[in-house]
C-alpha positions in Angstrom: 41.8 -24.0 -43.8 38.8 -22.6 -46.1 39.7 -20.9 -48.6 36.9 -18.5 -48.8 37.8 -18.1 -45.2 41.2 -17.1 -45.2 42.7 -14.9 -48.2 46.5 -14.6 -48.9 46.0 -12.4 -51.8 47.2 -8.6 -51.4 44.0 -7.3 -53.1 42.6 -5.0 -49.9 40.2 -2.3 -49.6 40.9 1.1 -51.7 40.7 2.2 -47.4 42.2 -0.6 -45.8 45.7 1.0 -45.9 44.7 3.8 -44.1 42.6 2.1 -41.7 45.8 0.0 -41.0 48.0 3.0 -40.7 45.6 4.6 -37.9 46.0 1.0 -35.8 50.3 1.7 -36.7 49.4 4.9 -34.8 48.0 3.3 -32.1 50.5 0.8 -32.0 53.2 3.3 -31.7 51.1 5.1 -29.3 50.7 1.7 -26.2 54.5 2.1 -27.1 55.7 5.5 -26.6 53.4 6.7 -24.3 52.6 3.6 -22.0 55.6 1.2 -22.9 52.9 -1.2 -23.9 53.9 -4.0 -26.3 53.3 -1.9 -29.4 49.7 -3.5 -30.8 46.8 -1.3 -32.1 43.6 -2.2 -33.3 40.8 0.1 -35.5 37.3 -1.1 -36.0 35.4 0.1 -38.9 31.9 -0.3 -39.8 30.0 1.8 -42.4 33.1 3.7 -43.2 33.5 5.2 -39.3 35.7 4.0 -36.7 33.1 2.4 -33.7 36.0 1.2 -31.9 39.6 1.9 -31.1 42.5 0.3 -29.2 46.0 -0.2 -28.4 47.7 -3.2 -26.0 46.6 -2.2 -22.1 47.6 -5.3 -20.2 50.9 -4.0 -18.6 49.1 -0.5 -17.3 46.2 -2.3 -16.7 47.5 -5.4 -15.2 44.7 -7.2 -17.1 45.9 -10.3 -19.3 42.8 -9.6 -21.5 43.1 -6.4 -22.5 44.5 -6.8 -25.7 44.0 -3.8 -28.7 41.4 -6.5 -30.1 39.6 -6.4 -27.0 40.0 -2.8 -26.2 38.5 -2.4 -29.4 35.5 -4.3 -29.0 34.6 -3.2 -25.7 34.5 0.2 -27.0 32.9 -0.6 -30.0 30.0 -2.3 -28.0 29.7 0.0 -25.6 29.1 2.8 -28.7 27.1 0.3 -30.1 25.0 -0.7 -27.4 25.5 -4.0 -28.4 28.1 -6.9 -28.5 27.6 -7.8 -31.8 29.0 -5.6 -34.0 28.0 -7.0 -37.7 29.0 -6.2 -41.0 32.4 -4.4 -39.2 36.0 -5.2 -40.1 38.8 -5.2 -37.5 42.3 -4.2 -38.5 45.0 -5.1 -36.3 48.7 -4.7 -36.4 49.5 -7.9 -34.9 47.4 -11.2 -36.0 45.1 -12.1 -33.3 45.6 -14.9 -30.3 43.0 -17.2 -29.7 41.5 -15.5 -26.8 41.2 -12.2 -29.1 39.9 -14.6 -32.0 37.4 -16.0 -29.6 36.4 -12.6 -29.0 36.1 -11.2 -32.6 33.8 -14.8 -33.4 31.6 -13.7 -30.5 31.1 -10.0 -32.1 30.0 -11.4 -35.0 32.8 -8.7 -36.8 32.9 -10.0 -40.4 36.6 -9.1 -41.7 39.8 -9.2 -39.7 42.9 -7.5 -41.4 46.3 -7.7 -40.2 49.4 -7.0 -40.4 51.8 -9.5 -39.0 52.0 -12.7 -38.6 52.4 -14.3 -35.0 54.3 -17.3 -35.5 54.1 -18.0 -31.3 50.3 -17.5 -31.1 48.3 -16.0 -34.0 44.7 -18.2 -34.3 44.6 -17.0 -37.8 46.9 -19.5 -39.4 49.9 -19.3 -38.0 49.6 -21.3 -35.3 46.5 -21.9 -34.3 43.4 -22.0 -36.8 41.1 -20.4 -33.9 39.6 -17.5 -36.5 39.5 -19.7 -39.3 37.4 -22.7 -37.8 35.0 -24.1 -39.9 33.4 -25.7 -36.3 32.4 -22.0 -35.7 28.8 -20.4 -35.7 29.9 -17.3 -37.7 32.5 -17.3 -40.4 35.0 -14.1 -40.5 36.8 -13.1 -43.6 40.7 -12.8 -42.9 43.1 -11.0 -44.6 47.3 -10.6 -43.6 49.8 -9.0 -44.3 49.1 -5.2 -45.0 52.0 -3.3 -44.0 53.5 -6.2 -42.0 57.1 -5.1 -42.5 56.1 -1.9 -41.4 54.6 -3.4 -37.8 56.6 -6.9 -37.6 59.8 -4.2 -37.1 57.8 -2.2 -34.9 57.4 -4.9 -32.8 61.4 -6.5 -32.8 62.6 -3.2 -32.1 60.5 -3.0 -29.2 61.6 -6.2 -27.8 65.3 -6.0 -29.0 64.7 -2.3 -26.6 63.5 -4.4 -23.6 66.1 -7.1 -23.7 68.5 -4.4 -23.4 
């Protein structure tokens, strides 16, 4: 991995915690009020939220509609464009490689998340999808803001299901 790439410090943002607390809201949100698997996602650019987005794929029996995605779309469509340069995606749960695909393609400079998927993240944990080097564009990528916070978000949730 690149190390100008991929940070593991905990030096974020003075507003990255709050923009990470807004994605725990929408996290808690796919849970509670569409018993979504509990993932939320807030894009930023210039200081303003462009896009929003929680997990959709149960209610909208669409595999791709990730918070990542949901995001994005909504992000572009404000936009009027894909690309969506110069933003910074935070997400409660590290992106797969079909969301990492997606965020590459947006050209979204910064992703920050919270935790770490150790079945699929692209972001390092897994897979390196995020982080390639073989990419056109290069994101900056930064875990592990209030991953406690979403990793027992995300057991409880599951614990819940398996009854």
């Amino acid at each position: 991995m690149d190390a100008d790439i991929l940070s593991t410090s905990t030096v974020f943002d003075a507003n990255d915690e709050g923009w990470m607390r807004r994605a725990l809201e929408l996290a808690a949100h796919a849970r509670d009020a569409h018993e979504e698997v509990p993932v939320g996602a807030v894009l930023v650019r210039d200081g303003e939220i462009i896009g929003e987005g929680w997990n959709r794929s149960i209610g909208d029996h669409d595999a791709s509609a990730h918070a990542e995605i949901v995001a994005l779309r909504g992000a572009g469509g404000r936009a009027g464009n894909y690309r969506l340069p110069g933003s910074t995606l935070y997400v409660t749960l590290e992106p797969c490689a079909m969301c990492a695909g997606a965020i590459v393609h947006a050209r979204v400079a910064r992703v920050v998340y919270a935790a770490a998927d150790p079945k699929t993240g692209a972001a390092g944990s897994v897979f390196d999808t995020l982080l390639s080097p073989l990419h056109n564009h290069r994101v900056g990528v930064m875990g592990g803001l209030l991953g406690d916070e979403a990793g027992a978000m995300l057991r409880a949730f599951f614990r819940a299901r398996r009854g």
